[in-house]
C-alpha positions in Angstrom: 177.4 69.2 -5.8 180.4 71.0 -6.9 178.7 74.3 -6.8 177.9 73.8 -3.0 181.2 72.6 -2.1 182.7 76.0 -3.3 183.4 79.4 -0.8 180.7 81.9 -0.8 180.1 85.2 1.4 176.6 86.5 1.7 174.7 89.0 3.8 172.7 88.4 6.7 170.6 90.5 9.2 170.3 88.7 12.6 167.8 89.3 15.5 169.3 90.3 18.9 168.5 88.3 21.7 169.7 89.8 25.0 170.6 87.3 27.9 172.1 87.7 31.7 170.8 90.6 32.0 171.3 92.2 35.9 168.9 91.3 38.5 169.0 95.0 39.4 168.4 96.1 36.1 165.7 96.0 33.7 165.9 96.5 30.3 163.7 99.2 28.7 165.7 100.0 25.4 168.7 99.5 23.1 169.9 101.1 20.2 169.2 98.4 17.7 167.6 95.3 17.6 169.2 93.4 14.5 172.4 93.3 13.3 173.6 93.1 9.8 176.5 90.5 8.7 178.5 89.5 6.3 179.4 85.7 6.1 181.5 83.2 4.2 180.9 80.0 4.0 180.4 76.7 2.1 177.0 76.0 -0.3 176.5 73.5 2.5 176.5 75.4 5.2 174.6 77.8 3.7 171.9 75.7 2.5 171.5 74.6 6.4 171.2 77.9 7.8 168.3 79.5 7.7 169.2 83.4 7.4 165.5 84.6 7.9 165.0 85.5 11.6 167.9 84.5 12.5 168.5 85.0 16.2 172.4 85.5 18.2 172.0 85.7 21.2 174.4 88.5 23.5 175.5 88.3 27.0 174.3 91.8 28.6 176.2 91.0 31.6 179.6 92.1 30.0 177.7 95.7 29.6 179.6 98.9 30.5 178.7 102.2 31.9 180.8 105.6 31.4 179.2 108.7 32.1 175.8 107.5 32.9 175.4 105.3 29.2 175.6 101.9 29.5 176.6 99.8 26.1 178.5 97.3 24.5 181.5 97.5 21.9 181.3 96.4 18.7 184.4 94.3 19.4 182.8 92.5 22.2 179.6 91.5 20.9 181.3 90.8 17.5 182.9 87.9 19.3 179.8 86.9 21.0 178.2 86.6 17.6 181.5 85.1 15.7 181.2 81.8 18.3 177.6 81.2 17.4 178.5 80.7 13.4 180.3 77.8 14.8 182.6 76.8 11.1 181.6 80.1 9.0 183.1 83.2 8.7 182.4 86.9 10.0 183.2 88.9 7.2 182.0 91.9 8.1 179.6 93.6 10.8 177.7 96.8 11.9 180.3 99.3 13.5 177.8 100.6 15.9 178.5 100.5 19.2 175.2 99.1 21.3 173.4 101.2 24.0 170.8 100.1 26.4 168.8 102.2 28.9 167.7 100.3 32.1 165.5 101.4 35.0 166.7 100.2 38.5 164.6 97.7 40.4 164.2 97.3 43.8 161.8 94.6 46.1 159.1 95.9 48.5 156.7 93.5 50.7 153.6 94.2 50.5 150.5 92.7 52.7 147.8 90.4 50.5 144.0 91.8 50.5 141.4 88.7 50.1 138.7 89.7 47.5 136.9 86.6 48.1 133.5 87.4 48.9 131.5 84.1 51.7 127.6 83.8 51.7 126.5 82.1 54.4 123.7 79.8 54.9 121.0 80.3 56.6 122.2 80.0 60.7 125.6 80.0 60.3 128.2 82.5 60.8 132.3 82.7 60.3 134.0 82.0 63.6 136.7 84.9 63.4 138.2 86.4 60.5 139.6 85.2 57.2 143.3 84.1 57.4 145.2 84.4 54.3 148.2 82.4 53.5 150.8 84.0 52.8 149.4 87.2 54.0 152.4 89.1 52.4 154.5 88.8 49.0 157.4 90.4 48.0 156.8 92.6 44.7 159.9 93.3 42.5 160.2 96.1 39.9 161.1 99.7 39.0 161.4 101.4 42.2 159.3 104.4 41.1 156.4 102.1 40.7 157.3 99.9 43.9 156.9 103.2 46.0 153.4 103.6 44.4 152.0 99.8 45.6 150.7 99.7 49.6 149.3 96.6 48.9 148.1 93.6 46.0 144.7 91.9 45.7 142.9 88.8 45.0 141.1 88.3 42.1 137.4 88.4 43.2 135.4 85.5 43.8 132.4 84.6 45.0 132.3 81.2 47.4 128.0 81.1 47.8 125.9 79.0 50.6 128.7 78.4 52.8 128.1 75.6 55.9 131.9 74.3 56.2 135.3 75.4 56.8 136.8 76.3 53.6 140.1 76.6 52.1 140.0 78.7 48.7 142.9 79.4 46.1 143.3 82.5 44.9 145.2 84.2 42.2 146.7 87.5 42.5 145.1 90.5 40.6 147.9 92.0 38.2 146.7 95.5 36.9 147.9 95.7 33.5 149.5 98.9 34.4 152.3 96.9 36.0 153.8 94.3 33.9 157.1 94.7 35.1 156.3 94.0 38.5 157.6 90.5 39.3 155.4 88.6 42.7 157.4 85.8 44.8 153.9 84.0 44.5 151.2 84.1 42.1 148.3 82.9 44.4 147.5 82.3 48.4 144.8 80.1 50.1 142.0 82.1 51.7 140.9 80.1 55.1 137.7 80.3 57.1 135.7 79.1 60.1 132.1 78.5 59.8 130.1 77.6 62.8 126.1 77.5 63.3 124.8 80.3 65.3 122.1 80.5 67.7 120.8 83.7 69.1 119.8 85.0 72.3 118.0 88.1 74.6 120.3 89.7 76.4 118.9 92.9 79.6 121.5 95.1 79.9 121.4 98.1 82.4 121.1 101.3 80.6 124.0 103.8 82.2 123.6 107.7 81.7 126.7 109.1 81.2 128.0 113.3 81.2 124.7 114.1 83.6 125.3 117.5 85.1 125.3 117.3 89.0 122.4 119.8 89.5 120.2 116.9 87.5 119.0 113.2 88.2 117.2 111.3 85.4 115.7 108.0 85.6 115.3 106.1 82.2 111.8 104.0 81.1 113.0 101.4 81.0 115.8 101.0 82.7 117.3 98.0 81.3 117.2 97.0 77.3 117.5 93.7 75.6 120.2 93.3 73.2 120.1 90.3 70.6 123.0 88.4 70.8 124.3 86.1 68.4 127.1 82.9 68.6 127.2 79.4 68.7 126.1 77.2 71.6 128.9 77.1 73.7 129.2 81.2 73.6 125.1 82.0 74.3 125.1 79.7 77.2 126.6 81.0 80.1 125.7 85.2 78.6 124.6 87.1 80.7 125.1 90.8 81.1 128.5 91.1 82.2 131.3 92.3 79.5 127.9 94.2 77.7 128.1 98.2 78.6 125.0 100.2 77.2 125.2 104.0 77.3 122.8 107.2 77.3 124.6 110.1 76.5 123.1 113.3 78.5 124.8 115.2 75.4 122.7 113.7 72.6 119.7 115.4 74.0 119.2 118.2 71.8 116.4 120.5 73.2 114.3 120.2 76.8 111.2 119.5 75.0 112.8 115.8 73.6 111.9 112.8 75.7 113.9 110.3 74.6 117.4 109.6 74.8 119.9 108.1 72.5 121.5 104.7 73.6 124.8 103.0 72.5 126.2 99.7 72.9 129.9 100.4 74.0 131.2 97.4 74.7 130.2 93.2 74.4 132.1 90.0 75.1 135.0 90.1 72.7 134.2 85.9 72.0 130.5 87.0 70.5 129.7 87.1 67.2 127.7 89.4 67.2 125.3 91.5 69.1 122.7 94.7 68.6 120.3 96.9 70.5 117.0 95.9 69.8 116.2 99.9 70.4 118.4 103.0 70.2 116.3 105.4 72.1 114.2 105.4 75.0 112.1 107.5 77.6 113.3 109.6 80.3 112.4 111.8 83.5 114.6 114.7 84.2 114.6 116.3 87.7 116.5 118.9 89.0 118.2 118.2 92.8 
């Protein structure tokens, strides 16, 4: 007991935490990473410490910057560690002075990509497009990677035999490559419409367009059926206005072909969906 009551110094290496570090700075390296010490102190408060690992922890935000280098006296961080050894002594302590390197960061928003992939069941169809909340994050990190990200991804998942309205959380996909890059959210909600379809037969007049004036044509038929797909309420007053089908004089390749190409140009923008059920047909060319 006598022993432990007595004065002692005694060496010591200490880990270097770094704290308050700029939030337009990131830190990429320092000089050193431990500090060696020399301490005096009782037995006592010796036998309580536990030199091995021992962690001090510096304030970066007191860092300075001359010519480009930014670092911290040995004077200044001295006292930073002398206040953490509460009633011992600092003895002695490296002379080094500490440098860091930092890379600047910036913030960039960015829009959100779902990866989340719907199957449908049988009859039923999504009633618009996936909304995705938020649709935008902001990223933060080194600028020179910032100015390589257009956009971030979902992770991919697959949501199978859909028949309802969903709402699906996603989290974001972090490539590995970017560790530094910092996301004011982690995951968004993927949203979507499902609705049961029913299809329908549309006639639509077939139009000829870029006809030279020295010809007439006359298409067999004239008209062609386009399948048309929606819910109830859509397929029940269709008919064949907002539908444009086309035959393009300029597809026609040679005078011996008799068939013409056909496009669908234009449908209702409220339908789901709707296709030719032909792409070509028979035609008469006459000269006038």
């Amino acid at each position: 007991m006598n022993n432990l009551s007595e004065t002692y110094t005694n060496n010591a290496t200490f880990d270097l935490k770094f704290e308050n570090i700029p939030d337009s700075l990131l830190l990429t390296k320092t000089s050193k990473k431990q500090v060696d010490v020399k301490i005096e102190a009782t037995g006592f408060q010796f036998l309580g410490f536990n030199f091995k690992n021992k962690e001090v922890k510096l304030d970066v935000s007191t860092v300075e910057l001359v010519k480009g280098r930014y670092f911290i006296p040995q004077s200044v961080y001295r006292k930073q560690i002398d206040k953490q050894l509460r009633s011992m002594t600092l003895i002695e302590i490296d002379r080094d002075t500490l440098y860091f390197e930092f890379t600047r960061l910036g913030t960039k928003v960015v829009p959100v990509q779902s990866k989340l992939n719907v199957t449908l069941s049988q009859n039923h169809i999504l009633d618009g497009p996936l909304t995705i909340v938020p649709n935008e994050v902001t990223i933060k990190g080194p600028i020179s990677i910032l100015d390589t990200i257009d956009g971030v991804n979902t992770v991919s998942f697959d949501l199978l035999d859909t028949t309802s309205d969903f709402s699906q959380e996603l989290a974001l996909y972090k490539n590995q490559d970017s560790d530094n890059i910092t996301y004011s959210k982690n995951t968004v909600i993927v949203h979507g419409k499902v609705i049961r379809f029913s299809e329908k037969m549309v006639d639509v007049p077939i139009k000829v367009i870029n006809l030279p004036k020295r010809y007439a044509i006359r298409t067999f038929p004239d008209v062609v059926p386009v399948l048309c797909k929606g819910s109830l309420e859509e397929l029940k007053e269709l008919d064949s206005t907002g539908f444009e089908v086309v035959a393009d004089y300029n597809s026609i390749k040679d005078n011996a072909s008799k068939t013409i190409n056909l496009q669908l140009l234009k449908k209702p923008e409220n339908l789901h969906s709707a296709e030719l059920s032909e792409n070509q047909v028979e035609y008469i060319l006459k000269s006038q």
